[in-house]
PDB file with one MODEL, atoms N, CA, C and O in Angstrom:
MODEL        1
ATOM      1  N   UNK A   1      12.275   6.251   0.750  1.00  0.00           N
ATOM      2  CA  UNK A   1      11.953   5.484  -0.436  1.00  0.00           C
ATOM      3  C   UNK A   1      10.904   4.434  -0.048  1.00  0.00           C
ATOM      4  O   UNK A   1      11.199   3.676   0.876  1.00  0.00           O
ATOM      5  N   UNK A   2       9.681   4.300  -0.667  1.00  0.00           N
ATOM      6  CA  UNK A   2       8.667   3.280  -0.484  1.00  0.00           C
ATOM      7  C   UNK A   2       9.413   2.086  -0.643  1.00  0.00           C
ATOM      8  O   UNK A   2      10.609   1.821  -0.763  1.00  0.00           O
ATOM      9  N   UNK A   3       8.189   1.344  -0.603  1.00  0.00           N
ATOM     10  CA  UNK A   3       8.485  -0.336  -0.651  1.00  0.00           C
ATOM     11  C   UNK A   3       8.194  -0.494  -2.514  1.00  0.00           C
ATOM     12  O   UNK A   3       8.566  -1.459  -3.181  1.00  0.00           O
ATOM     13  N   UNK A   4       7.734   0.254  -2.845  1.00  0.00           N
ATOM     14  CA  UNK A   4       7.071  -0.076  -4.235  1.00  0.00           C
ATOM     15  C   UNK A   4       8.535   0.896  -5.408  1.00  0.00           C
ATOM     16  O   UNK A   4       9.087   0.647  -6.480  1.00  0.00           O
ATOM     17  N   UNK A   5       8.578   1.548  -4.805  1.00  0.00           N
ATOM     18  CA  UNK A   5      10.217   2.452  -5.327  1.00  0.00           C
ATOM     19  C   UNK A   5      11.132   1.287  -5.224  1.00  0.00           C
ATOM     20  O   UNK A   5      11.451   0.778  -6.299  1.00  0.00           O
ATOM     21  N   UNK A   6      11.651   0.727  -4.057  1.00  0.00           N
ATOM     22  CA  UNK A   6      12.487  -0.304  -3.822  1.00  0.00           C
ATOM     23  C   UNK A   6      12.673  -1.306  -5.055  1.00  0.00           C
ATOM     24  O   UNK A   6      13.632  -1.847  -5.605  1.00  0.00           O
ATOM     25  N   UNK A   7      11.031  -1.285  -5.248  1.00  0.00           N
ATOM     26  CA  UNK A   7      11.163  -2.836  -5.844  1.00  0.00           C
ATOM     27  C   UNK A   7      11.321  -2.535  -7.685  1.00  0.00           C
ATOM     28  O   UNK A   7      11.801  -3.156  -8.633  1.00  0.00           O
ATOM     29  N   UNK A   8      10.658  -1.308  -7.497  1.00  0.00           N
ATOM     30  CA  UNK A   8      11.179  -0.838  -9.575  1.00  0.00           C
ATOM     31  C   UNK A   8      12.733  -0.900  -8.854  1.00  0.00           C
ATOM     32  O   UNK A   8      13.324  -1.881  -9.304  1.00  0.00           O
ATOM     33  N   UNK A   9      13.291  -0.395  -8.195  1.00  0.00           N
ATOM     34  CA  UNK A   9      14.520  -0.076  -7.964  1.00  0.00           C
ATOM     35  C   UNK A   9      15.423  -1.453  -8.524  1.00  0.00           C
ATOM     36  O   UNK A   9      16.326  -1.377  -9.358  1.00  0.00           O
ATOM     37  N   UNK A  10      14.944  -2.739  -7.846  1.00  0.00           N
ATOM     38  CA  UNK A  10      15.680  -4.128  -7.894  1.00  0.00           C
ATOM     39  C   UNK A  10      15.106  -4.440  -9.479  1.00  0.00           C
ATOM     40  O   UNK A  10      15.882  -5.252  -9.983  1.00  0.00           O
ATOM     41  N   UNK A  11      14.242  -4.151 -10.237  1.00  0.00           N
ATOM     42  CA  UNK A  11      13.566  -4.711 -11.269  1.00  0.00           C
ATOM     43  C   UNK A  11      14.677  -4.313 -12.224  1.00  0.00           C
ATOM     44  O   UNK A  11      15.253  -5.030 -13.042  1.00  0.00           O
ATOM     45  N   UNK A  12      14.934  -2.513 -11.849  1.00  0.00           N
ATOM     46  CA  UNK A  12      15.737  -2.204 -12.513  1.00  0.00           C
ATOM     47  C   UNK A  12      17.041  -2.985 -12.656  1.00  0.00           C
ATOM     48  O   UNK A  12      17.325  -3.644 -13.656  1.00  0.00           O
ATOM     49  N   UNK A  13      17.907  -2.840 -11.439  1.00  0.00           N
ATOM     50  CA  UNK A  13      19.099  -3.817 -11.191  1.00  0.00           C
ATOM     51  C   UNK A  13      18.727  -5.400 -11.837  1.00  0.00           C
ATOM     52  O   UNK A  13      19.631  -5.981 -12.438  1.00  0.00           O
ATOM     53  N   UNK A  14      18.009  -5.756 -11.761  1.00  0.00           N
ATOM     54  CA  UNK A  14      18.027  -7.419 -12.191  1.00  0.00           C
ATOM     55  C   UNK A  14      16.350  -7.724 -12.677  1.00  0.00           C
ATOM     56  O   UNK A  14      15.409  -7.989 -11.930  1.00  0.00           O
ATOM     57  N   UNK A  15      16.343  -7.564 -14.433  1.00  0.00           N
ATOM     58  CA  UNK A  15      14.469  -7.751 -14.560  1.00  0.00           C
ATOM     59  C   UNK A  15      14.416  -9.504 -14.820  1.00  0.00           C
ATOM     60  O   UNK A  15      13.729  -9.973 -15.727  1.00  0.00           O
ATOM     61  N   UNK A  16      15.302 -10.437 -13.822  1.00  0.00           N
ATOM     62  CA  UNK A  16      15.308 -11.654 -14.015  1.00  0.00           C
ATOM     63  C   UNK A  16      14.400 -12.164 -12.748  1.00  0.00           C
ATOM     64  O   UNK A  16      14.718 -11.689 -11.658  1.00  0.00           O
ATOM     65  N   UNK A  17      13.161 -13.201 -12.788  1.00  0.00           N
ATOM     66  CA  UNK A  17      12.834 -13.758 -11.759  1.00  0.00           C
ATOM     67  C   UNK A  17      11.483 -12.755 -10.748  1.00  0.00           C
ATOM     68  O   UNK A  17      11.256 -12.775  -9.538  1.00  0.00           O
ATOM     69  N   UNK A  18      10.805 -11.954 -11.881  1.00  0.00           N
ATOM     70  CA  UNK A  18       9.581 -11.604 -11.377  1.00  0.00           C
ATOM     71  C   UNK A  18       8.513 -12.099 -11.759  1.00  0.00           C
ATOM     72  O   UNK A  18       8.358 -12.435 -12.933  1.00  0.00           O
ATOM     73  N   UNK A  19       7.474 -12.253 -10.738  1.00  0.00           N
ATOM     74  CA  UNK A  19       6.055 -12.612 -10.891  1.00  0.00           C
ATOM     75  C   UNK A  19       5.097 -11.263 -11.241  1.00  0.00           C
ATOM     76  O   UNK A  19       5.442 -10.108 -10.991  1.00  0.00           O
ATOM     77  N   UNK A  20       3.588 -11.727 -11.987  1.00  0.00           N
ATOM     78  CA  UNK A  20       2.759 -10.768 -12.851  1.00  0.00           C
ATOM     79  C   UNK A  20       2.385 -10.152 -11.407  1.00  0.00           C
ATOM     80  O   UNK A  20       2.127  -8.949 -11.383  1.00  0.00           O
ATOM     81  N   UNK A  21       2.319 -11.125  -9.806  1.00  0.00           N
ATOM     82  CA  UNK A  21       1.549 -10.293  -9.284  1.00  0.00           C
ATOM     83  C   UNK A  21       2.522  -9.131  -8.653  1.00  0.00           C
ATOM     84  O   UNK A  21       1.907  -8.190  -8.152  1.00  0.00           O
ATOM     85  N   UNK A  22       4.215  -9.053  -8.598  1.00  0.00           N
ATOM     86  CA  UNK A  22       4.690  -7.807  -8.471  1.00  0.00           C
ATOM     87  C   UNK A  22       4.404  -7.023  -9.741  1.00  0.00           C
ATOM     88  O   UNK A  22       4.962  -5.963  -9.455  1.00  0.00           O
ATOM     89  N   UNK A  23       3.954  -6.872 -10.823  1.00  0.00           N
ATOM     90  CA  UNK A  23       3.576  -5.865 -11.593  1.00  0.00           C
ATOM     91  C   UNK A  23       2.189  -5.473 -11.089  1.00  0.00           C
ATOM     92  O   UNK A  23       1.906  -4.334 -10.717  1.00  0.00           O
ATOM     93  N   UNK A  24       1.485  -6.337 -11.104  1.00  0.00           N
ATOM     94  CA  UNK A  24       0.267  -5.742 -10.922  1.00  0.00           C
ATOM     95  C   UNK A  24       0.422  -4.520  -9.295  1.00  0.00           C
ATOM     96  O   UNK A  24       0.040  -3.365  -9.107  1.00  0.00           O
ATOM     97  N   UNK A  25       1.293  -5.703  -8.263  1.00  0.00           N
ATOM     98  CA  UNK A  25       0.828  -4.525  -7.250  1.00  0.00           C
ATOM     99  C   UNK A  25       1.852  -3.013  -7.906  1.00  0.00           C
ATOM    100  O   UNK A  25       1.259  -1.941  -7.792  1.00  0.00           O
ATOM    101  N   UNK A  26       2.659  -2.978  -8.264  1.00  0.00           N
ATOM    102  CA  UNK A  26       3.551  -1.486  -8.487  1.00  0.00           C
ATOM    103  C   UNK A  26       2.203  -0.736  -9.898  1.00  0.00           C
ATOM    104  O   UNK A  26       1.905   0.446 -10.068  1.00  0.00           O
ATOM    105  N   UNK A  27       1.711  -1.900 -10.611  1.00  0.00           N
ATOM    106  CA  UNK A  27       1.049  -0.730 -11.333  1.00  0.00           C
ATOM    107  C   UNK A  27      -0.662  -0.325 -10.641  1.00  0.00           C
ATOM    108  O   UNK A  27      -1.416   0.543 -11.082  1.00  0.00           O
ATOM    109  N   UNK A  28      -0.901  -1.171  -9.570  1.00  0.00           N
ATOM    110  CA  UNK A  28      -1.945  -0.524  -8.410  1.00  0.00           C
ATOM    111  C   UNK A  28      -1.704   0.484  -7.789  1.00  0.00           C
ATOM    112  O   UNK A  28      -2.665   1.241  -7.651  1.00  0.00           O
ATOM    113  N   UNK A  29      -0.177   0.979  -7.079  1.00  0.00           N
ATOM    114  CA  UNK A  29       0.153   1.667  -6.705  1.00  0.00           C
ATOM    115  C   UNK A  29       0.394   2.793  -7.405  1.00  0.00           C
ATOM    116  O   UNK A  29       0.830   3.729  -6.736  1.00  0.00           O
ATOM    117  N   UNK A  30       0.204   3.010  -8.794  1.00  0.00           N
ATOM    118  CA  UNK A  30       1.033   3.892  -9.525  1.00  0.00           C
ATOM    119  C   UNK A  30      -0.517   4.757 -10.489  1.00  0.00           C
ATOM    120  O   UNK A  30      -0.711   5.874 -10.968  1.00  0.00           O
ATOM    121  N   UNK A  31      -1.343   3.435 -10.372  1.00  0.00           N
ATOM    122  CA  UNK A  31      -2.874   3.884 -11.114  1.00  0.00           C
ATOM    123  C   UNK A  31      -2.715   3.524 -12.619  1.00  0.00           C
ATOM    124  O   UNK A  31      -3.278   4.084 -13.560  1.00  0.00           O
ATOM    125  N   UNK A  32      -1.835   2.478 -12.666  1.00  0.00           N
ATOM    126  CA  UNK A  32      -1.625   1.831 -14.067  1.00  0.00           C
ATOM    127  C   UNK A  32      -3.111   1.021 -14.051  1.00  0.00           C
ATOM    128  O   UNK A  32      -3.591   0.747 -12.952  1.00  0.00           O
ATOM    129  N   UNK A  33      -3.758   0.680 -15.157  1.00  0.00           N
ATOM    130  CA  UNK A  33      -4.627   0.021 -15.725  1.00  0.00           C
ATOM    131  C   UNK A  33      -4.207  -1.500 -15.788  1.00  0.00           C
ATOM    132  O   UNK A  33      -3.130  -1.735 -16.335  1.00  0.00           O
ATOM    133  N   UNK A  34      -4.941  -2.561 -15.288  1.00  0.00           N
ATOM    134  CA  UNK A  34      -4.314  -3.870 -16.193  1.00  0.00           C
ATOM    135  C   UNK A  34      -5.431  -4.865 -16.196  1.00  0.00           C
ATOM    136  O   UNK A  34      -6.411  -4.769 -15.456  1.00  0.00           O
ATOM    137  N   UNK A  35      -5.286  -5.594 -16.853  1.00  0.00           N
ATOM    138  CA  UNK A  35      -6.632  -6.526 -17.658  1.00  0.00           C
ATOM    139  C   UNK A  35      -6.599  -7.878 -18.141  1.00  0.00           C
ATOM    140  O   UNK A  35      -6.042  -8.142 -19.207  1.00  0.00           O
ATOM    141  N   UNK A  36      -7.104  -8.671 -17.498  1.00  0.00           N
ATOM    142  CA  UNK A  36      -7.149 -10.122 -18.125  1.00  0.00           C
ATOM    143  C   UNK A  36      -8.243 -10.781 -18.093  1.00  0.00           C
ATOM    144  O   UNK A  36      -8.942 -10.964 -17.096  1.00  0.00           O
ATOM    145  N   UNK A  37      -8.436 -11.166 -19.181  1.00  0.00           N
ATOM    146  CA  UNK A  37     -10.129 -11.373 -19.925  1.00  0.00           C
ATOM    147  C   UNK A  37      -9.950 -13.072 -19.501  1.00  0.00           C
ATOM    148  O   UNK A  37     -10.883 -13.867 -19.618  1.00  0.00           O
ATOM    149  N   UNK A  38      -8.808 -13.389 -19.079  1.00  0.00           N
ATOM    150  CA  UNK A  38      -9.331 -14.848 -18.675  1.00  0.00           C
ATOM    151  C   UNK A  38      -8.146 -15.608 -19.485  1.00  0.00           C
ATOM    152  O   UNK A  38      -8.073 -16.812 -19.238  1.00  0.00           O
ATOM    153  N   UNK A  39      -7.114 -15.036 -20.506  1.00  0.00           N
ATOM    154  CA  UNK A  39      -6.413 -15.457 -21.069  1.00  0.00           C
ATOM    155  C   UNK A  39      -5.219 -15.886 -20.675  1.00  0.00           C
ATOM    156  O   UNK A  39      -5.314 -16.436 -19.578  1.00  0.00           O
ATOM    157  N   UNK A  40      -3.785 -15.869 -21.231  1.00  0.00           N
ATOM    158  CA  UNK A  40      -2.666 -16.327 -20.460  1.00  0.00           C
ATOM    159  C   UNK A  40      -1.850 -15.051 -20.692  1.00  0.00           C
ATOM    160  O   UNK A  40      -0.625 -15.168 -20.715  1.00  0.00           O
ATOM    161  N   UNK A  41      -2.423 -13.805 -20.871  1.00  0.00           N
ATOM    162  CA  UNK A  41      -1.632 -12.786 -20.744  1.00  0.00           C
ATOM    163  C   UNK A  41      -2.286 -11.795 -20.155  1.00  0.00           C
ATOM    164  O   UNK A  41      -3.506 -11.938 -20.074  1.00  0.00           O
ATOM    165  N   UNK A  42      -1.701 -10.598 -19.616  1.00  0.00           N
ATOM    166  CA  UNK A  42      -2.348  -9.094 -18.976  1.00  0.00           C
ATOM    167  C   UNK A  42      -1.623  -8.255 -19.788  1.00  0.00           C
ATOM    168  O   UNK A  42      -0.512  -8.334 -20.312  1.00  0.00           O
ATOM    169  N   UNK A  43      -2.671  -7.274 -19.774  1.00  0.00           N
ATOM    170  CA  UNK A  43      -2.714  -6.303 -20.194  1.00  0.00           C
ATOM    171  C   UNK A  43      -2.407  -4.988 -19.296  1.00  0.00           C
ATOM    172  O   UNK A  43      -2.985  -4.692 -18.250  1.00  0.00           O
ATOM    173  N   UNK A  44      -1.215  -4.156 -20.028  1.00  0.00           N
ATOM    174  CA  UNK A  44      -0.827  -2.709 -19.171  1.00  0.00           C
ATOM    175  C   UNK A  44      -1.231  -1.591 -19.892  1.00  0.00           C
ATOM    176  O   UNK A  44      -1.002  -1.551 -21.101  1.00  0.00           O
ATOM    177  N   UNK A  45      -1.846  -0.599 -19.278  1.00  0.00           N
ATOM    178  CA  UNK A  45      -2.099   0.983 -20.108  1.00  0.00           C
ATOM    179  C   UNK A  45      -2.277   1.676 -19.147  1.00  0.00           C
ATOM    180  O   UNK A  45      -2.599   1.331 -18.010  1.00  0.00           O
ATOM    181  N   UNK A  46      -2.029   2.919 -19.648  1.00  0.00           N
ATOM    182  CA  UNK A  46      -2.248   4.119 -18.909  1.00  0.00           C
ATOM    183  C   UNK A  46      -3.067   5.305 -19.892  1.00  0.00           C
ATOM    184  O   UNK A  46      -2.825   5.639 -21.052  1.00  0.00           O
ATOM    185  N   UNK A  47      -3.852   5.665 -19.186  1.00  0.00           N
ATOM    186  CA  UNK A  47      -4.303   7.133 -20.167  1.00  0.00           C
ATOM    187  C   UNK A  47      -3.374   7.928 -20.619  1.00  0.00           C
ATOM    188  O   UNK A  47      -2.721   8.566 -19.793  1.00  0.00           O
ATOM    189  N   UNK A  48      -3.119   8.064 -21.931  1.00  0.00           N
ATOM    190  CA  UNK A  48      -2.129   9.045 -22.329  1.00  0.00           C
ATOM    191  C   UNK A  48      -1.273   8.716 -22.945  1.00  0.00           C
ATOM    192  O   UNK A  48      -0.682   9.394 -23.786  1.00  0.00           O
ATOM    193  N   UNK A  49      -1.028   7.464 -22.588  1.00  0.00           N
ATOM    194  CA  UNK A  49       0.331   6.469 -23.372  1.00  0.00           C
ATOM    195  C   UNK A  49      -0.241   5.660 -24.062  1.00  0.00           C
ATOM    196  O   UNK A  49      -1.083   4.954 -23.506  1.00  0.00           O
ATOM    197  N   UNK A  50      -0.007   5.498 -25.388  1.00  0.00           N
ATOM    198  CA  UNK A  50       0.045   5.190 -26.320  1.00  0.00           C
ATOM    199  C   UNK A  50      -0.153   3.473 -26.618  1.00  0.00           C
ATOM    200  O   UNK A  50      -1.029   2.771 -27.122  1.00  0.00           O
ATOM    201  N   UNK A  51       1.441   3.214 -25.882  1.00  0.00           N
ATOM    202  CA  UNK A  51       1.390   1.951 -25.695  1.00  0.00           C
ATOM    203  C   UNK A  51       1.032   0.847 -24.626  1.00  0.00           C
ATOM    204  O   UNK A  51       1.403   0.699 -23.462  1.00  0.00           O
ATOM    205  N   UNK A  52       0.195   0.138 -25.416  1.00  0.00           N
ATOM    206  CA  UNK A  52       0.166  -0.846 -24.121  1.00  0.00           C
ATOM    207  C   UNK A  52       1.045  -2.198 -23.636  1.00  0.00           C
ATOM    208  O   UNK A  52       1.080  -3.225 -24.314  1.00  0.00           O
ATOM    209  N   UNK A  53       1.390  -2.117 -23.008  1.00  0.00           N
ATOM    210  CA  UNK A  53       2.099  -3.779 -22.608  1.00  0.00           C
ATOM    211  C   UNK A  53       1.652  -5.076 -22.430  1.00  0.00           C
ATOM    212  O   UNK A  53       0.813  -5.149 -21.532  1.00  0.00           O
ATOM    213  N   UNK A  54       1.861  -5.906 -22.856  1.00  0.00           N
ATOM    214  CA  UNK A  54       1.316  -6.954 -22.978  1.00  0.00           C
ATOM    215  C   UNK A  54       1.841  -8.277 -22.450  1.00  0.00           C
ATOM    216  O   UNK A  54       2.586  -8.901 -23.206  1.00  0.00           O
ATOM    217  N   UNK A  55       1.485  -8.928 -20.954  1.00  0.00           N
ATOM    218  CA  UNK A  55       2.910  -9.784 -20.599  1.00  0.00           C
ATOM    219  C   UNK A  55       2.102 -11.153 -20.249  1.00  0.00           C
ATOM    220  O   UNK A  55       0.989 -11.305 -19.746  1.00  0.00           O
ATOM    221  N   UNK A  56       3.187 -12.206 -20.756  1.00  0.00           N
ATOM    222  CA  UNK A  56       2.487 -13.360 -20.674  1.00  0.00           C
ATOM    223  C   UNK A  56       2.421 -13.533 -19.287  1.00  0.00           C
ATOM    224  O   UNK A  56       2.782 -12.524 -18.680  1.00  0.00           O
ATOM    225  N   UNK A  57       1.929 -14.895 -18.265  1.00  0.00           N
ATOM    226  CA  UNK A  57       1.621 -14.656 -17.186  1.00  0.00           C
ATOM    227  C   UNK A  57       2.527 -16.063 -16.243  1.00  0.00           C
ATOM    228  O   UNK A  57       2.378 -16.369 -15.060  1.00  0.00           O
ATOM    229  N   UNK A  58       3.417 -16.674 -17.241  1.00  0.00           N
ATOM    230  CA  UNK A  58       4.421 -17.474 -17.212  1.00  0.00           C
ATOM    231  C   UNK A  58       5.613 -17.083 -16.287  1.00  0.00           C
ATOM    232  O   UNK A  58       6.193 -15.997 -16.262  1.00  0.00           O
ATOM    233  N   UNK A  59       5.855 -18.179 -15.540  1.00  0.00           N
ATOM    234  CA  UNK A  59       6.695 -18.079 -14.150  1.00  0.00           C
ATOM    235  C   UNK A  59       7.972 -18.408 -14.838  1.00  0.00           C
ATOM    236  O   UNK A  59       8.062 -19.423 -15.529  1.00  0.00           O
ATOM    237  N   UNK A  60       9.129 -17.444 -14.644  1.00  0.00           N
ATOM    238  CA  UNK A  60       9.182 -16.338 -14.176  1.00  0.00           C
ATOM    239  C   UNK A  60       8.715 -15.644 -15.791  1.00  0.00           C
ATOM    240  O   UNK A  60       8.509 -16.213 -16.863  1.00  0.00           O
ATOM    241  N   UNK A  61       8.665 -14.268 -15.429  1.00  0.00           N
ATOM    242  CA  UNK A  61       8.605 -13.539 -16.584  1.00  0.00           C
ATOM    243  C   UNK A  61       9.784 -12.723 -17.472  1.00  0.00           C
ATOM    244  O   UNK A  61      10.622 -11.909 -17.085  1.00  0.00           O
ATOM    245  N   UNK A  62       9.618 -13.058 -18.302  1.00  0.00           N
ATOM    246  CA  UNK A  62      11.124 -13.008 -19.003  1.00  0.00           C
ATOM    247  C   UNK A  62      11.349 -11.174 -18.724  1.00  0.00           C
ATOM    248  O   UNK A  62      10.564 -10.229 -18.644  1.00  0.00           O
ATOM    249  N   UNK A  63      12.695 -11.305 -18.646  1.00  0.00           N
ATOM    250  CA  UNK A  63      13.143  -9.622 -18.608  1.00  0.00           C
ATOM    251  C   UNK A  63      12.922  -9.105 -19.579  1.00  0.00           C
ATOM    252  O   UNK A  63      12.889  -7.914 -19.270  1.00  0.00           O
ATOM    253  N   UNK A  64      12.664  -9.220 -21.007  1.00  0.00           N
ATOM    254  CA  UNK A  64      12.207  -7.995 -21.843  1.00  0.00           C
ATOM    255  C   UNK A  64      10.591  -7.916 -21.536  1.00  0.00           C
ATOM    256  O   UNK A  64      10.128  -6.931 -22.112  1.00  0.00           O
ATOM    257  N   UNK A  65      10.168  -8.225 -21.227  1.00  0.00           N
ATOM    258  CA  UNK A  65       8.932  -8.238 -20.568  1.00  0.00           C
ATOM    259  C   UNK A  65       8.781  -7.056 -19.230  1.00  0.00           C
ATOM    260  O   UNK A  65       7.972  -6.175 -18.938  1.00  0.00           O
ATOM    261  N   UNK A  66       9.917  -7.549 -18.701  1.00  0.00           N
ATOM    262  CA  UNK A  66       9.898  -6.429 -17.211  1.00  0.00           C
ATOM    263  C   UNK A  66      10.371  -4.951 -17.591  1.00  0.00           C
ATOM    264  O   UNK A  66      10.189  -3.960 -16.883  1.00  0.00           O
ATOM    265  N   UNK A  67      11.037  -4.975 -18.886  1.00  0.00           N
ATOM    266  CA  UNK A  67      11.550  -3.829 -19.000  1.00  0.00           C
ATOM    267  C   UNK A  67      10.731  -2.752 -20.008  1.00  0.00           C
ATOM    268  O   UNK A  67      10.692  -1.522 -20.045  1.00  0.00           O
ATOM    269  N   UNK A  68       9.972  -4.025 -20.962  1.00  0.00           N
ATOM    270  CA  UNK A  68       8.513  -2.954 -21.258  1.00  0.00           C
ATOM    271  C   UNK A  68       7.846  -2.428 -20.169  1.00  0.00           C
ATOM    272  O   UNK A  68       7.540  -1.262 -19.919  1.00  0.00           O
ATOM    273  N   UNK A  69       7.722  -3.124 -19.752  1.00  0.00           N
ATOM    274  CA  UNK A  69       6.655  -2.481 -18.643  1.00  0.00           C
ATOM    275  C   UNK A  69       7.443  -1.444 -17.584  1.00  0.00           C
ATOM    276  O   UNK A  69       6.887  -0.524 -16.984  1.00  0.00           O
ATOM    277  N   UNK A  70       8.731  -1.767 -17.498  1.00  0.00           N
ATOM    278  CA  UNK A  70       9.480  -0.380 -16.410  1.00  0.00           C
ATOM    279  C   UNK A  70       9.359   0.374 -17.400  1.00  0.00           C
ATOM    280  O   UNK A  70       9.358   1.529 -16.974  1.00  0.00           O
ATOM    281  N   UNK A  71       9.214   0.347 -18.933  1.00  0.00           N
ATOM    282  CA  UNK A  71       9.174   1.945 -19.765  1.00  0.00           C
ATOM    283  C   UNK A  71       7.883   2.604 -19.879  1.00  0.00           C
ATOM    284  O   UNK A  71       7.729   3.743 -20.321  1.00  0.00           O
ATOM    285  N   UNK A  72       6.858   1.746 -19.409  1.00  0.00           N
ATOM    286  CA  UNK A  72       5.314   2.054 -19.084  1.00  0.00           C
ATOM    287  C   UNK A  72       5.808   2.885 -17.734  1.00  0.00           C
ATOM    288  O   UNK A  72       6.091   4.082 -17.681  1.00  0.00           O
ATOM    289  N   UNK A  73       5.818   2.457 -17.260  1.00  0.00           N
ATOM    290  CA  UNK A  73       6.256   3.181 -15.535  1.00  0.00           C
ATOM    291  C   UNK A  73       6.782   4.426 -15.788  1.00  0.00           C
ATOM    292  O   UNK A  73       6.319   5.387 -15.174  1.00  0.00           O
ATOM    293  N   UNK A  74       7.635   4.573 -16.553  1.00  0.00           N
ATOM    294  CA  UNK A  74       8.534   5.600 -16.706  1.00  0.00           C
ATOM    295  C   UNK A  74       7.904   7.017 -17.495  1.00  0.00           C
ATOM    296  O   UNK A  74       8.226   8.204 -17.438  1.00  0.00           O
ATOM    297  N   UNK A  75       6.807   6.239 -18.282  1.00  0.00           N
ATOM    298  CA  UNK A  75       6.317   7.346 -19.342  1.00  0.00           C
ATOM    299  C   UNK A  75       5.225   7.726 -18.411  1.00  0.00           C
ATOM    300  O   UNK A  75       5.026   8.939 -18.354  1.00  0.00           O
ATOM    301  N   UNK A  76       4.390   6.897 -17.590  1.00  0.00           N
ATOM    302  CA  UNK A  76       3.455   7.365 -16.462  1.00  0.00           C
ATOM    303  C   UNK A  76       4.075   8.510 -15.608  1.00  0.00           C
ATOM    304  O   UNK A  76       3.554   9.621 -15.505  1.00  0.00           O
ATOM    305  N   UNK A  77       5.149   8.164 -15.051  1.00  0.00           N
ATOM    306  CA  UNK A  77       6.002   9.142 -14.064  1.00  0.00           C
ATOM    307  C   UNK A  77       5.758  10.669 -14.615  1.00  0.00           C
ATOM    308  O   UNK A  77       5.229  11.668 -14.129  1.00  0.00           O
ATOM    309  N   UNK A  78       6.429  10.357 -15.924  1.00  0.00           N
ATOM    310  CA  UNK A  78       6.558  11.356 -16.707  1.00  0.00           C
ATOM    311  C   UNK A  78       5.083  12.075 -17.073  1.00  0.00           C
ATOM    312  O   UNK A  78       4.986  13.289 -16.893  1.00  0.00           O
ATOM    313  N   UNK A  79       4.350  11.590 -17.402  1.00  0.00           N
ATOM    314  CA  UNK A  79       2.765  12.193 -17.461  1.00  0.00           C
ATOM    315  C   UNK A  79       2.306  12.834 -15.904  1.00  0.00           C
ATOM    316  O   UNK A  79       1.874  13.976 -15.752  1.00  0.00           O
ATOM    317  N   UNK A  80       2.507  11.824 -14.793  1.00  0.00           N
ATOM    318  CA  UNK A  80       2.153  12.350 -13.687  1.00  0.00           C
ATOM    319  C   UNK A  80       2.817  13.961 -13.009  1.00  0.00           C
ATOM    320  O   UNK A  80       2.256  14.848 -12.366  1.00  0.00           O
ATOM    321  N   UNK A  81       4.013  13.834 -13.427  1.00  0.00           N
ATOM    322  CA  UNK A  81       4.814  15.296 -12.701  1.00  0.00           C
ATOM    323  C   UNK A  81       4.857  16.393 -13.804  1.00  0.00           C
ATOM    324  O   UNK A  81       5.356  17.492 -13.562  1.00  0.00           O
TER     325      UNK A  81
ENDMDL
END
């Protein structure tokens, strides 16, 4: 199991007490898209999916926040295999 598996792994178990830059690195690793024009939020997409995620950039980041974005992850997975 990677280091980047691990850590969706704990996100899953507990989406309390993450920072934007563990999203950004799992969606670097994964070839997720993300974008910030300079504002107080980023932006998540993937080709193919529909939806994009949208997370403020506020310490910590609230868990419905982490768990949009683990369903971004999930629908990527799912596109990738």
């Amino acid at each position: 199991m990677s280091t980047h598996e691990k850590m969706l792994a704990r996100m899953r178990n507990n989406p309390l007490d993450w920072r934007i830059d563990d999203l950004k690195s799992i969606a670097n690793r994964l070839g997720i898209d993300w974008r910030n024009e300079g504002g107080s939020h980023h932006v998540f997409s993937y080709p193919g999916v529909d939806d994009d995620v949208c997370i403020p950039v506020h310490r910590p980041i609230k868990p419905v926040y982490v768990r949009l974005f683990l369903a971004l992850v999930d629908k990527t997975k799912a596109l990738q295999s």
